[in-house]
Each structure stands twice: as C-alpha cells, then as structure tokens.
N, C-alpha and C positions, 0 to 999 in steps of 0.2 A: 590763487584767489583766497582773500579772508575768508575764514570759518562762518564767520558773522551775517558777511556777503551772500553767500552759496544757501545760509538760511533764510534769508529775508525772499533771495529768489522763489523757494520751495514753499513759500510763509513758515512759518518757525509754529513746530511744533509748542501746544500747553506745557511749562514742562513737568515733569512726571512727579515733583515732590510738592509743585504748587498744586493741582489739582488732580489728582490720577484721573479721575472720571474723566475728565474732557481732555488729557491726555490720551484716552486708551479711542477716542472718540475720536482725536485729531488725525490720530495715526491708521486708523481704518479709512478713513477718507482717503487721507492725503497720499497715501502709500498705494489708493488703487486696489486697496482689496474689496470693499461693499461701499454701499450707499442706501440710504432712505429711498421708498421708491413710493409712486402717487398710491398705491394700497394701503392705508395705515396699519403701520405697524409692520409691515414686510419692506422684506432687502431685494436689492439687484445686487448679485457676487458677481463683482468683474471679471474678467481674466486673468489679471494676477492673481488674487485672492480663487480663485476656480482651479485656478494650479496647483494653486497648496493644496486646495480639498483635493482634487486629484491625484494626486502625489499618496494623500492622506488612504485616499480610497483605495488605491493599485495595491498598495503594502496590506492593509487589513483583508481587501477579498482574497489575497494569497494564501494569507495566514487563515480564513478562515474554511478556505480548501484545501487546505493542507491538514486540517482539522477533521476534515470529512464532509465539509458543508456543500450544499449547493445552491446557487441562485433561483430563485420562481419569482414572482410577481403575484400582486392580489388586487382587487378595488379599492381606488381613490374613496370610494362611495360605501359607505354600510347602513343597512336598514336600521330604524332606531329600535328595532323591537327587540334586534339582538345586543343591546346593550341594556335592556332589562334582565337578560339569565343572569346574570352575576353581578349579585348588590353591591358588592364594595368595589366593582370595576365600574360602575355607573354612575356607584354614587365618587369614588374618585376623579371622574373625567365629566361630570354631569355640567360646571359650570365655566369647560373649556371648549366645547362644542360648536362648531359652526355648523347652520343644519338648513339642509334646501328644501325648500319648499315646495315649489313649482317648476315646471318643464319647461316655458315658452314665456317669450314677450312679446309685446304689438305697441302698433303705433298709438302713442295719444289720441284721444280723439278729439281731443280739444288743442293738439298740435306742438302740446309739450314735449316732444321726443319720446323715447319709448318708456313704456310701463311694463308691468307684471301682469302677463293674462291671466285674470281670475279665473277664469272657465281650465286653468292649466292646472291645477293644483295637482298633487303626488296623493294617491292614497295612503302612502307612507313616505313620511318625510325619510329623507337620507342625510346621516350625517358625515360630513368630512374626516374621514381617518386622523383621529389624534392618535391613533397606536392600532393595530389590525389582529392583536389575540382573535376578539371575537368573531371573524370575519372567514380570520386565518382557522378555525378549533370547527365552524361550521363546514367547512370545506375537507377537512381533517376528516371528518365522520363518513365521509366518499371514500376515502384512499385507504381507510383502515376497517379491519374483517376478522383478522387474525394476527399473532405473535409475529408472523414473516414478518408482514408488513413495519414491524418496525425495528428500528430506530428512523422517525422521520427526522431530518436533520436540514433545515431548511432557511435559509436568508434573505431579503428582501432588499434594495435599495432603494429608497422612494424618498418622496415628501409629503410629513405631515401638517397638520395645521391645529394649534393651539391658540386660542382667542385671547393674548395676553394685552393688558390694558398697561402694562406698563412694559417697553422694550428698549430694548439695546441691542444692535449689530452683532451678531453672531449669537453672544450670549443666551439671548430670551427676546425671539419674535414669532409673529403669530401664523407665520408659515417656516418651516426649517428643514433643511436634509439631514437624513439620515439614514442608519441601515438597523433591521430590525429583527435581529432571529427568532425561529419558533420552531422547538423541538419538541417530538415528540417519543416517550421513550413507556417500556414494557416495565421496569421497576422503579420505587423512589429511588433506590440508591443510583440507578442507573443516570435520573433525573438529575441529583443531585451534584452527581460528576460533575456532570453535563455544564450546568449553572455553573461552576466553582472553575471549570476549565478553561470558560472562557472570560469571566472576570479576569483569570492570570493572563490570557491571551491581550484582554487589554490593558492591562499592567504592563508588559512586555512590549506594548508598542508605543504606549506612553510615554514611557522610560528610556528607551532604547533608541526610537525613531522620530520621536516628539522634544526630547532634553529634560522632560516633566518628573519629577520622584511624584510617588503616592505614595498612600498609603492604605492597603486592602482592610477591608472588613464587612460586617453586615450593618446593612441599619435598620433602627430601630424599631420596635411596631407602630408606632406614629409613625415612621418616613418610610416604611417599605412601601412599592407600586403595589398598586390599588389590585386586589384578586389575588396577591404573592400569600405564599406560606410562609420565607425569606429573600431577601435581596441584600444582596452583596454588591459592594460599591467600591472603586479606586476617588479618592480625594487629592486634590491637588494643593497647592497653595500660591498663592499670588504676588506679589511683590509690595501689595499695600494689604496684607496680613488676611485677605479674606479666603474662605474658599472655594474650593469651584468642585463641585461632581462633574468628575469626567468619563466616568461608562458605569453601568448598572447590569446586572446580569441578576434574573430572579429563576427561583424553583416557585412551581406554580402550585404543585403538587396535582391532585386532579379535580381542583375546582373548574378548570374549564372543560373540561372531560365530561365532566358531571353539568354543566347550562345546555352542554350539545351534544349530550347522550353520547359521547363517543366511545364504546367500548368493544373491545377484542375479545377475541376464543383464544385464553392461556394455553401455557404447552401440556396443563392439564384437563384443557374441556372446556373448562368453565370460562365464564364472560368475566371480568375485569374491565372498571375504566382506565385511559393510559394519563402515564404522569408527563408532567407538561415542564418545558422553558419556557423563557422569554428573554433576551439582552439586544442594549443598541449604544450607540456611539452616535453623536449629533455633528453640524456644523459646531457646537459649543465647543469643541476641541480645537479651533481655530482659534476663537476668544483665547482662550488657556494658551494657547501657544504665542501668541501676541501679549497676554499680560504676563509670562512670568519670564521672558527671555527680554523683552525690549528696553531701549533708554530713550533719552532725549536727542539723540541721532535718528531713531527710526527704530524700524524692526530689526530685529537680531535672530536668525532663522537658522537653524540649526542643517547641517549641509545636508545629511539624507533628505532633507523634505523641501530645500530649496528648488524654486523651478529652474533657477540659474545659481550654478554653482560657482563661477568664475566669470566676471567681466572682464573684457581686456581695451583700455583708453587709450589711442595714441593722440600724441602730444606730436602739433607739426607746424610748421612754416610753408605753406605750397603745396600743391598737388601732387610734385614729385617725390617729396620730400615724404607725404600721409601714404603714396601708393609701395614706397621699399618699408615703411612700417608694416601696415598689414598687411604686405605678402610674410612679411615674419611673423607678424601675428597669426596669421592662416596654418603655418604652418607648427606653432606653439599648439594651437588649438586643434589640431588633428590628433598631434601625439595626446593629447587631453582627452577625446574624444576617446579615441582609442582605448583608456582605462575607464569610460562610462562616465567622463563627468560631464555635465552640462556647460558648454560652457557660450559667451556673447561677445558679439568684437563691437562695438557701437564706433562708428565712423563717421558718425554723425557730423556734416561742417555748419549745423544751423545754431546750435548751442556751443557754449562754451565749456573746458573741458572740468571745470569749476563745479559747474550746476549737474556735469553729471558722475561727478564726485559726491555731490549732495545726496544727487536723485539716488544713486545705487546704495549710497548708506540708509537713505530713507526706505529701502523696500527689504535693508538685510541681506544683501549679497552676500555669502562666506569669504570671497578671496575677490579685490581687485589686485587687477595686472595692468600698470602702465609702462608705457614703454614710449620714451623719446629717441632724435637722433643722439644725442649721448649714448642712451643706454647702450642702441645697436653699435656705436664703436665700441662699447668696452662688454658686449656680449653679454649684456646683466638686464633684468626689468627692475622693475618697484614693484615692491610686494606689499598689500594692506590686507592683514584679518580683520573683519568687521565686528567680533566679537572681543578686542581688546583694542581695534583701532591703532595695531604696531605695526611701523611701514617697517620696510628690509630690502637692501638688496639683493636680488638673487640670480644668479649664473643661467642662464639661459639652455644651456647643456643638462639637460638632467631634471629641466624642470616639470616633465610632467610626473616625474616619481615624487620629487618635493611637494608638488599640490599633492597628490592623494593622501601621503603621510599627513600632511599639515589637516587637510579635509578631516580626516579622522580626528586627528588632536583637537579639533572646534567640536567638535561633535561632541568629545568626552568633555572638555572645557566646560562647554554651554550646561551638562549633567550635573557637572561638578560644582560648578558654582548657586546650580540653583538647588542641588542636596542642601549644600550645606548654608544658604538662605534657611533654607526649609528650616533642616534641624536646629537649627539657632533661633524657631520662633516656634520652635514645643517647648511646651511650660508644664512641670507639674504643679499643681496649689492640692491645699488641702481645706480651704476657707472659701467661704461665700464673699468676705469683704476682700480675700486674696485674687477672685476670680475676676469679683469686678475691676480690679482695678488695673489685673494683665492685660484682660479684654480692653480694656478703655486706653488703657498707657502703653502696649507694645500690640496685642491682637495676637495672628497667628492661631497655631492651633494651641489648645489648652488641653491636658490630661487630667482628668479629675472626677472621684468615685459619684456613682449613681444611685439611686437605690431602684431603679429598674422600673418603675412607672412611670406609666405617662402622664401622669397628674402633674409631678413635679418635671417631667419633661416640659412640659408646657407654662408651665410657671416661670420656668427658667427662661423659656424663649419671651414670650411675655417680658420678665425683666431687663432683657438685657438683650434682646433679639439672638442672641446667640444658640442653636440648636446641634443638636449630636449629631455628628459628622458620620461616626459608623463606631462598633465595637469590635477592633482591631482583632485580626486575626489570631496574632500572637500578644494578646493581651494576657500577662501572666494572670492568676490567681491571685490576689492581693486583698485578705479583709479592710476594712476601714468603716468611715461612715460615710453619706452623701453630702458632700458641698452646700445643698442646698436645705434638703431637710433631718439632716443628721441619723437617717435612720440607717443600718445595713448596709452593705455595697461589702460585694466581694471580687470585683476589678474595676479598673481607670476605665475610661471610656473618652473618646475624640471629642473634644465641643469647639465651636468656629462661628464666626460669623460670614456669612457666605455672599455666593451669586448664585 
C-alpha cells in the first residue's frame, strides 16, 4: 500500500516544519496517548500513553530505592493556614490554587439540579496540593525528636493540581502526575548532597532511558521554586529550538523547618532545626519525549521505554496460509521474550496489513517484523527500525540476538542524534543585537554573559520572552560584560525560550 494511502487512512498528521504546535498536538491524539477531557483544562491518559508513564515510573522508583528512598503518601487536601508559614512558598503558589470550600450539596429547591449547601461551609478552606512541602514538614515534626531520626528520605507518587489558564497535553495542565520527594536531613551539607544527587539521578534517566541530553545547572533567583535556597534543574531542548525543564531538585535549607518548628536534639544536646529537600519529575517528561525524538511518521520511542518493542505483521492469502505464519511467529516471539523484549504478533484479519504499517509507525514501535509465505520458504523476515525507517532482510535463525543488538543501537541512535541536534543549536553571542537575532533566526539554547540581577533578568525576558535556563554546572570562569546591560559578568549562563 502507498505511503500516501496508509496516511489518509490514519488522517495525516500536521506536519512537523508547517506547524509544530499542532503537530506535537496531532500526534497525542492520534497516536492514543491523552485527550482533552469535560474538566477544563485536564487530560484523560490512555493506555498507550499510561504505558509509557509506567515504563517511565518502574525505571525512576528503582532508581530512587536504590538511592535509599522510600514511598509514603500524604493528603490530596492541605489546610490553607499552612501555606501562610512560609511567604515565598505562598506567595509562589498563591495564584495556582484550587481551593474547597464546602463539604456537601443538596438538591435545588427550585429543582435546578443540585447546588452548594451553604449551611456546609469548612471552617477552613482546603486547598488542592499544588506540591505537599508544607503538608509533608507539618507531619515531619511527629517523626522527628532527635539526630537518630534522620535522614528522612521519602517519595510520594501522586497527583497535583495547578489552575493553569492556558494548557497543552502533558506539557502544562491543570491537574498532572507526578512524583515528589521530601528529605529530610541533620546537616546543610548533608542537604545539599542530597539535592545535587538526585538532580544527576534525573539526568541519568533522561539521558539514558528517555534518548533526551540536558543540561545540569542551577536556576536563577528569579526561577528557583518558591521557599528554595537553590534549585537545580536538567534542561532539555526540543526539535523547534525551545526548551523544556524537565526535573528540578531544590535545597530548602531550613526555611520549612523553621514554618513548622521542626527541630531535633544534636548529637551535641542542643535543639537544631533540620535541613530540608524537595525534587520531582512530572507527566511533562512525556511531552519532552514526544517532542524531541518524533517526525511526521509518528512517534519515535526510544526501545527502553517502548510498551512494545517489536511488532510482528503477517502477510497471508487464507486461513491456512495466516495459521503456518504465526505458529512461526509464535515461536520467533518466545525466543524474544525470552531476552525481555516486549514484543506483538497483531493477526488482525479486519484491517489491512498497510494501515497497520501506518498505525505501528504512528505510535513508535522500535522494530517491525514482517513475515510472508516468501519469507518462510527462504527462512528470512522483513526487518524495519522505526527510528530511520530502513527495512532489511533478516535470517530467521539468530534472530532474537539480532533484535536485542539492534534494540540497543536505536536506543544510542535516538541519543545521538538528538545530542547532536542539541549541540548544533548552542550559540555563543556577545551582543545584545547578536542575541536577538540567534533567538529569532535559529533559537536553541544561547550562551551569553549576565551580570547576575534580576532586574536585567527580567528586562531581558520582557524583551525578547527568553529567560535563563540555569547557570550551568560546569560553567568555566570567564570575565566579560553582560549582553544586555554591559555591566560585569564573570561566566556565560544558558538563555532559551521555553515551554
């Protein structure tokens, strides 16, 4: 079947250089991963797209037990009185709040369907967990007494809710999953680690499990989360040059320590309050992994995180003919199995074997396997990577070794290609009319000197929407002046226009 055909069937994606936006839009839909749902502003995640977060989720809660963390839980719900102890976490989250008011409803009495019983009001409102520090730091102040007691080292996986008036599917909606840790530790330095360790934890899984490069650093005093001392961020970059934060890890220091009197008896007597984390990882790692691997085929899914790693199509004339294929395929797919890959025999006789050549490129499959009566007389399949779209014949003997290799090779493939996207859209400038005009004419990330206030932080975003990404880890020492207002700067700093 024509290429052309097999699209029209599937509707043909936006494509990706005419509009990304409704591109990155077509392809959430069409591919079955979310949808718009009757709540404004929140998603229904399908099943497919629920796979990948699953996928997403199994690798990180390993990693973060293997860290030494462990899972708890906390209230959907927090009193609004504890998001007065701490001013810059209130006033951070003051105008994201969804907040309940009352307990109970009753019928109209005028037969409108049901209302808000007034007589139900809450003595204190509850507000919907946009993030659970203060929730979590109140609760803290139970479990901790003394030194023993810590290192609390603790995880959540939940969902929060963000009142965002403008959304997009995974990216930025106004309910989202997420995981949210909250540690608690006996020294800053201790703290410190603490925050920095797993930053790199999500860096590593980014990178490694996801096909994403970043790039580590802190952000700014404008952009760190609301109550931090610092926050440390992995940045991503996108395929239409924007970029994406994709995990945050903060040192709290002991400002939440100090709203919720949390303090211990040192191992010399004395009371101390304790120093604090915070870090999470959102559905938005979904979006990022959809906009910086995809084409105008579909998604392009890098094989660790694929829910199907191998489809297998037969091609057939008859009943008889479809039943000696996938008993071969049956048995291709054991030995498959066997080294842990996932794999799908679709035998589908209601579609065509065209549309689901379409459908499987459309959702990212790493490796299809077709297999006709041909093939079986000469003992070979049809082999397609989804991530270069190169068919091949391959020997049916040996092939569950040849996928696992190849599997691997997509996985670096997909890395590699989008490293060196990346690095081919960092820019250094030294000029204000240099900046605007990489910004406007190529984008990407830009490297260029600051002089370290927010004044001209904010002048800059203002100008040009573009704002600092983070101050790179390994940002040498470099005097100069600032780009913008020519004063001082003694290193480069990340600037991007984002999501």
């Amino acid at each position: 079947m024509e290429i052309t055909t097999m699209a029209k069937e599937l509707k043909e994606l936006t494509p990706r250089e005419e509009n990304y936006s409704q591109w990155y839009n077509d392809l959430v839909v069409k591919a079955g991963l979310a949808e718009s749902s009757a709540v404004r502003g929140c998603m229904v995640i399908k099943p497919y797209g629920y796979a990948i977060w699953e996928k997403m989720q199994h690798t990180l809660d390993k990693m973060f037990k293997d860290t030494g963390h462990s899972n708890a839980y906390f209230p959907l719900f927090i009193p609004k009185s504890f998001f007065s102890r701490e001013a810059d976490h209130v006033e951070g989250f003051a105008k994201e709040c969804a907040v309940v008011t009352h307990y109970r409803l009753m019928n109209d009495p005028e037969g409108n369907g049901v209302v808000v019983d007034p007589d139900a009001k809450l003595e204190e409102e509850l507000i919907v967990r946009p993030t659970s520090e203060t929730i979590i730091w109140n609760t803290y102040k139970n479990w901790i007494q003394s030194y023993r007691d810590l290192p609390i080292l603790c995880n959540q996986w939940a969902n929060v809710v963000r009142w965002e008036m403008r959304t997009r599917l995974f990216l930025r909606t106004a309910e989202f999953l997420w995981q949210e840790g909250h540690t608690a530790h006996e020294t800053r330095e201790e703290a410190i680690a603490e925050a920095q360790k797993m930053i790199r934890v999500y860096a590593d899984f980014v990178e490694n499990w996801m096909g994403v490069p970043v790039i580590m650093g802190h952000k700014s005093e404008n952009e760190r989360f609301a109550g931090a001392l610092d926050t440390y961020t992995i940045e991503a970059l996108m395929q239409d040059g924007k970029a994406l934060q994709s995990g945050t890890s903060h040192f709290l220091g002991q400002n939440f320590a100090k709203a919720f009197d949390v303090q211990f008896a040192g191992r010399d007597g004395k009371l101390d309050y304790v120093w604090a984390t915070s870090w999470g990882v959102s559905t938005r790692l979904m979006g990022a992994l959809i906009m910086a691997h995809s084409d105008n085929n579909g998604l392009v899914l890098p094989p660790k995180l694929a829910p199907v790693q191998v489809v297998m199509i037969p091609i057939y004339k008859g009943l008889e003919e479809l039943g000696k294929i996938v008993s071969e395929m049956e048995t291709i797919a054991d030995k498959l199995r066997t080294r842990g890959i996932s794999v799908k025999i679709d035998d589908r006789d209601n579609v065509r074997s065209g549309f689901k050549f379409a459908d499987y490129e459309l959702k990212g499959v790493p490796v299809r396997l077709v297999v006709g009566p041909r093939d079986l007389a000469a003992g070979t399949v049809e082999l397609m990577r989804r991530d270069t779209l190169e068919k091949s014949s391959v020997p049916i003997d040996g092939i569950d070794e040849y996928v696992e290799k190849l599997l691997d090779e997509i996985q670096k493939n997909i890395y590699d290609k989008a490293l060196a996207f990346r690095n081919n859209m960092i820019t250094k400038v030294d000029s204000w009319e240099e900046f605007q005009r990489v910004l406007d004419e190529k984008g990407g990330f830009i490297l260029a000197h600051w002089d370290g206030t927010t004044e001209t932080e904010v002048a800059i975003k203002e100008a040009t929407k573009a704002t600092i990404r983070c101050i790179p880890f390994d940002a040498p020492d470099e005097e100069g002046v600032c780009v913008y207002s020519g004063k001082p700067s003694h290193r480069r700093v990340l600037f991007a226009r984002s999501y």
